[in-house]
C-alpha positions as CSV (number, residue, x, y, z in Angstrom):
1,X,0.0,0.0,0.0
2,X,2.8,2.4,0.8
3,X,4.4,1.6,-2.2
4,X,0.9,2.2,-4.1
5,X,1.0,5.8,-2.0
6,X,4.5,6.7,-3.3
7,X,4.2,5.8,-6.9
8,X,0.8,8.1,-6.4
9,X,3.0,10.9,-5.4
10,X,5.4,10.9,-8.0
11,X,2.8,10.9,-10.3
12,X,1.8,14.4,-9.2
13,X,4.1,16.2,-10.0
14,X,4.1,15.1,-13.5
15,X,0.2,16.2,-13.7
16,X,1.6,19.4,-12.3
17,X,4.0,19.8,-14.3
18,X,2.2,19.5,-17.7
19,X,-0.7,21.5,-16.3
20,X,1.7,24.1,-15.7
21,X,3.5,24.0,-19.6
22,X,0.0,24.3,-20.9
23,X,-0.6,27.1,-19.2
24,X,2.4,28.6,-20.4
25,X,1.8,27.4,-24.0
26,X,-1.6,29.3,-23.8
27,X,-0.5,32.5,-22.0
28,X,2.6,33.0,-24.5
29,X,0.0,32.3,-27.6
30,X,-2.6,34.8,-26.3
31,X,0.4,37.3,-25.8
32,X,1.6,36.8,-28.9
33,X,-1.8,37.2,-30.8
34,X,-2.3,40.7,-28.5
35,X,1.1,41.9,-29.9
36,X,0.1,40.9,-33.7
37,X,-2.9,43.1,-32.9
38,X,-1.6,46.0,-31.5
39,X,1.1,46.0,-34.1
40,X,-1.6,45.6,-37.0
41,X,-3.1,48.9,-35.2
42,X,0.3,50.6,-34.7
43,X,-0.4,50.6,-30.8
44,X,3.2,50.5,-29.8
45,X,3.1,50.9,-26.2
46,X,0.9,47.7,-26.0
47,X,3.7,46.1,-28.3
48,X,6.1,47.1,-25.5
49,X,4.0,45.3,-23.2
50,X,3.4,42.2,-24.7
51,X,7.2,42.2,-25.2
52,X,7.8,43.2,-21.6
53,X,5.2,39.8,-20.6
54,X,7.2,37.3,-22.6
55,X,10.5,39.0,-21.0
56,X,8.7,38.9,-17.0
57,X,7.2,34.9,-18.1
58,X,11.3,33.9,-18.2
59,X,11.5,34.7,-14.5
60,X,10.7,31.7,-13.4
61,X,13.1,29.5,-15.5
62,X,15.8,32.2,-14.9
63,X,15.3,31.9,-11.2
64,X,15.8,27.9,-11.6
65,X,18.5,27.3,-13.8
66,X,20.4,30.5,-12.7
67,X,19.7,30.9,-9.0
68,X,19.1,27.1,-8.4
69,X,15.9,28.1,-6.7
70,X,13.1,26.0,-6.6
71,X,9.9,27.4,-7.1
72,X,7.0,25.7,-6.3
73,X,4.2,24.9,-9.2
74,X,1.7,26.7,-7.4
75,X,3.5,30.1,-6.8
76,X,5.2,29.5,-10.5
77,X,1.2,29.5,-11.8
78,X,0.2,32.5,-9.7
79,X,3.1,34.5,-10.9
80,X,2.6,34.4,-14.6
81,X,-1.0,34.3,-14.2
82,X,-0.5,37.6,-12.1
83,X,2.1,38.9,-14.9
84,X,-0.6,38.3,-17.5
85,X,-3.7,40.0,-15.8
86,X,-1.6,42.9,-15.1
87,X,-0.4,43.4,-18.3
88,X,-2.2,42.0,-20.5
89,X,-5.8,42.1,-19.4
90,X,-4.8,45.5,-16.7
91,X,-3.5,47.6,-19.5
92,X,-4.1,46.5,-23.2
93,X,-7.8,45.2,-22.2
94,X,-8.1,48.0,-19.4
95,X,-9.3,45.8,-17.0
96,X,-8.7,48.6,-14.8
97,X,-11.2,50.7,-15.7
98,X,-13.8,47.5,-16.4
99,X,-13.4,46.6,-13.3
100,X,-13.6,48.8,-10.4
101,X,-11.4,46.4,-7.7
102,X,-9.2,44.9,-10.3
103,X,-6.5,46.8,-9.5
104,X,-6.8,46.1,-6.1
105,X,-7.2,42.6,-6.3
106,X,-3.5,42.3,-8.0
107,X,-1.7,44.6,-5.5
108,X,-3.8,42.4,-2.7
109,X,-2.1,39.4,-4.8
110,X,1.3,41.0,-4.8
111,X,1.6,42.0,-1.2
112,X,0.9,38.1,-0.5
113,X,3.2,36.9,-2.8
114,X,6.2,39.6,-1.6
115,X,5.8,38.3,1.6
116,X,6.3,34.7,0.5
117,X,9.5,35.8,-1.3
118,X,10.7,37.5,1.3
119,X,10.2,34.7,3.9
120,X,12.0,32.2,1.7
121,X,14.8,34.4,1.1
122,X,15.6,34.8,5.4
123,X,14.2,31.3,5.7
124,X,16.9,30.1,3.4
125,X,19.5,32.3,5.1
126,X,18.5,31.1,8.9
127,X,19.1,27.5,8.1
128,X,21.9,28.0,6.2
129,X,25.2,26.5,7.9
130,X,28.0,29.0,6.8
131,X,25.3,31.6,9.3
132,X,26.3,31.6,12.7
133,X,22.7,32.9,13.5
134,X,19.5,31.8,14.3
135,X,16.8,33.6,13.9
136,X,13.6,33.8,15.5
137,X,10.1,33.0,13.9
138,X,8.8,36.1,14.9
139,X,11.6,37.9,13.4
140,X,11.3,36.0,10.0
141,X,7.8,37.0,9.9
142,X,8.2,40.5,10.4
143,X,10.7,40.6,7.9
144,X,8.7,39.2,5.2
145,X,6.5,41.6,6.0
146,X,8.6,44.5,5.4
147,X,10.0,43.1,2.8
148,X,6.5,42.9,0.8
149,X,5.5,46.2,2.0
150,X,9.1,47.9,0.7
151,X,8.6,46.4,-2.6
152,X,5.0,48.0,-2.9
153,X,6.7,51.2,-1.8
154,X,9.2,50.8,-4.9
155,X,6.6,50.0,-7.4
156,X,4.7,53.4,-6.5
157,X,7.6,55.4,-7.0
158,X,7.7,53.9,-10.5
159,X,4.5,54.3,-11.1
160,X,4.7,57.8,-9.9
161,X,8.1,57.9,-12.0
162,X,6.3,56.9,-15.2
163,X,3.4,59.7,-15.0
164,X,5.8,62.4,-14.3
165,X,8.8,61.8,-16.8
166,X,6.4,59.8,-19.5
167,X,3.6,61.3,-19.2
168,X,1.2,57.6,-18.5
169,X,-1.4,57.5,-16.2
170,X,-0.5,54.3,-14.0
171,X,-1.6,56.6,-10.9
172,X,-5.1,56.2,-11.5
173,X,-6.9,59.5,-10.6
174,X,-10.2,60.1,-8.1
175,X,-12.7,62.8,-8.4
176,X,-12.5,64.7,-4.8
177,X,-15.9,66.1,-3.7
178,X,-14.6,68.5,-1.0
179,X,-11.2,69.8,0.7
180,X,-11.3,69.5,4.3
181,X,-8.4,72.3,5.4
182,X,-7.2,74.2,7.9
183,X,-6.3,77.0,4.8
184,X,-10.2,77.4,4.4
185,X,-10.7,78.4,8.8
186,X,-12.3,82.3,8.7
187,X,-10.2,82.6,11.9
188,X,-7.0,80.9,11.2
189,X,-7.4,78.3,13.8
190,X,-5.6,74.9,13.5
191,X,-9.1,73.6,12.7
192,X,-9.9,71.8,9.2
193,X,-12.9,73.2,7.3
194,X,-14.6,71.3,5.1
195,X,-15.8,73.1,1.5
196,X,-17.9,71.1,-1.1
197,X,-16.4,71.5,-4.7
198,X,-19.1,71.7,-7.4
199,X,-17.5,72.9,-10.1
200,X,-14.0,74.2,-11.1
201,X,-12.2,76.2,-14.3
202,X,-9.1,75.2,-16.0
203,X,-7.7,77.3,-18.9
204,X,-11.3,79.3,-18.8
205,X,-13.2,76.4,-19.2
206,X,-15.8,74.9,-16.6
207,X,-15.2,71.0,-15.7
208,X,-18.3,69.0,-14.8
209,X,-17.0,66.9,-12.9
210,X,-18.2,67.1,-9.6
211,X,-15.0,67.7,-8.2
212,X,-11.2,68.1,-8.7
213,X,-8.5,65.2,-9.4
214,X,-6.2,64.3,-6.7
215,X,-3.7,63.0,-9.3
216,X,-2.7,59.5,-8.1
217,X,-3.2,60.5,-4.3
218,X,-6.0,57.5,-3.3
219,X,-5.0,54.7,-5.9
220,X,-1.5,55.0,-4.3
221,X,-2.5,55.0,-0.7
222,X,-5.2,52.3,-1.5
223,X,-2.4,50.2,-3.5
224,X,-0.3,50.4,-0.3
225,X,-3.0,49.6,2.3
226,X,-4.6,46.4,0.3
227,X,-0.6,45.2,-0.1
228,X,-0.5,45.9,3.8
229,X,-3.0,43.1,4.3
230,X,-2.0,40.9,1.5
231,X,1.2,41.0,3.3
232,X,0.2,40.6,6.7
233,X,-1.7,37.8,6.1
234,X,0.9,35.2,4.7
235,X,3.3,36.6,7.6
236,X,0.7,34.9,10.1
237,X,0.6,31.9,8.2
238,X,4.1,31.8,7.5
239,X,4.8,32.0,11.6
240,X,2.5,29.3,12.1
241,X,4.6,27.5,9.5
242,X,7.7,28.2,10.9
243,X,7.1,27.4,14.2
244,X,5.6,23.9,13.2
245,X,8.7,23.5,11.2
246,X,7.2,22.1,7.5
247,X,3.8,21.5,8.7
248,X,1.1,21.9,6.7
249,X,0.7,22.0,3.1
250,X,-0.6,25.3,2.3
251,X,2.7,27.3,2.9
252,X,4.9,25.1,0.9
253,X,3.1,25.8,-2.0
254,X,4.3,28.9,-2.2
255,X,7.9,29.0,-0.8
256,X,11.0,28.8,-3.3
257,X,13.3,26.5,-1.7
258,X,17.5,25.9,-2.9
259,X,17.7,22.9,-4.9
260,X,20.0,21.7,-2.6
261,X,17.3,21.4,0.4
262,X,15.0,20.6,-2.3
263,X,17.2,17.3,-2.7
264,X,17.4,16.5,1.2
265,X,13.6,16.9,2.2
266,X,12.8,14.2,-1.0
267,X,15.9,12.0,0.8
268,X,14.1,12.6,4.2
269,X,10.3,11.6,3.3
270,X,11.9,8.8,1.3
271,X,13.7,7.2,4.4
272,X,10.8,8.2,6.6
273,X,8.4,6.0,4.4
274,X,11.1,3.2,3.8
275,X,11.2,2.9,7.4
276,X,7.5,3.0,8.1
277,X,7.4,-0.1,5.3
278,X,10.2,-1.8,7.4
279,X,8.2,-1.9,10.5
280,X,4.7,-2.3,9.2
281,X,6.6,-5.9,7.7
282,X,8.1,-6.8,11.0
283,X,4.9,-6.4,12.4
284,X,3.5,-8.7,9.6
């Protein structure tokens, strides 16, 4: 029976495996049939874009064959599925503006997935040998943590960086309704007053819009705060994970591990099973 059990479990990673160069296949196709588009309509920032996808769908491979880092198939799926609805469907589809919480949903996505990066990486480094350190769980998880939320700090000054030398809108704007200052107090106390804004004029021209545009002000504090919590929570599970040591399933599935260690923990549950065999036939 354990023997039935173990040829099971080799036999799933090979599902996983082809499931995952499908997915790759179809992505890279659907890419490329977006690029012949946008070129046939001389759209050449989507171009840039669909070249920029295939480039970001290499990370993966270039993390395993370069870094000798291996990347679980579940995290490997989530990452180029998050690549493609960013780019792809986000921008050239405009997603963005379809869908109100789109946006929100991939930097939830990305805080999450920082965080698991950033756990593997001081994982990897606290049970490394040539460290005379250990560090604590508590520690780890508080680092991944700020490591998620300093990425999503880096990826707003780009964004910021694009709008202002490039002239994109990756900031998406909000329509304010009032100003709540302390600039508008009839008696210059330190005391906000709130004025509604119906209507304004730019270049002599009245804009309908029911209020004025904060220019990137809420979408980049609302990025930051739904990364916050997409980064909080896999730094509780991951210091549930770490204190238990490897158990539990869901974690693993999205922490890069060195090849190396990869290696040892297949040695380990093979000797662990060989020896449940031995005594389940002694018992016989």
């Amino acid at each position: 029976m354990k023997k039935e059990k173990r040829e099971k479990n080799a036999s799933e990673p090979t599902k996983k495996s082809r499931g995952k160069f499908f997915l790759y296949i179809l992505l890279r196709v659907l890419v490329v049939a977006v690029m012949i588009a946008q070129i046939w309509n001389q759209n050449w920032n989507n171009v840039f874009l669909c070249v920029l996808t295939l480039i970001l769908f290499m990370i993966p491979s270039f993390v395993d064959k370069q870094l000798h880092i291996e990347m679980p198939t579940t995290l490997e799926i989530i990452i180029i599925l998050f690549i493609f609805s960013a780019e792809i469907l986000g921008e050239i589809q405009e997603y963005y503006l379809i869908f109100d919480h789109w946006d929100a949903m991939l930097h939830t996505i990305n805080g999450f997935l920082m965080a698991a990066i950033g756990f593997s990486l001081i994982d990897i480094l606290n049970q490394n040998e040539n460290f005379s350190m250990s560090l604590s769980p508590v520690f780890v998880a508080v680092f991944a943590f700020c490591f998620s939320m300093t990425i999503g700090v880096l990826w707003e000054f780009f964004e910021f960086g694009a709008d202002w030398f490039f002239q994109t809108d990756m900031q998406k704007d909000t329509i304010i309704h009032s100003i709540s200052s302390v600039i508008f107090n009839p008696e210059g106390k330190n005391v906000a007053v709130t004025v509604p804004i119906e209507s304004i004029v730019v270049n002599g021209q009245t804009w309908n819009y029911g209020g004025y545009i904060d220019i990137g002000l809420v979408d980049t504090m609302s990025d930051l705060f739904v990364n916050f919590i997409g980064a909080v929570v896999f730094s509780i599970f991951g210091l549930f994970y770490i204190k238990g040591r490897g158990k539990g399933t869901f974690v693993k599935r999205f922490m890069p591990k060195l090849k190396k260690k990869q290696l040892e923990e297949n040695a380990e549950t093979e000797a662990s099973e060989n020896l449940s065999d031995s005594e389940n036939n002694a018992k016989e």
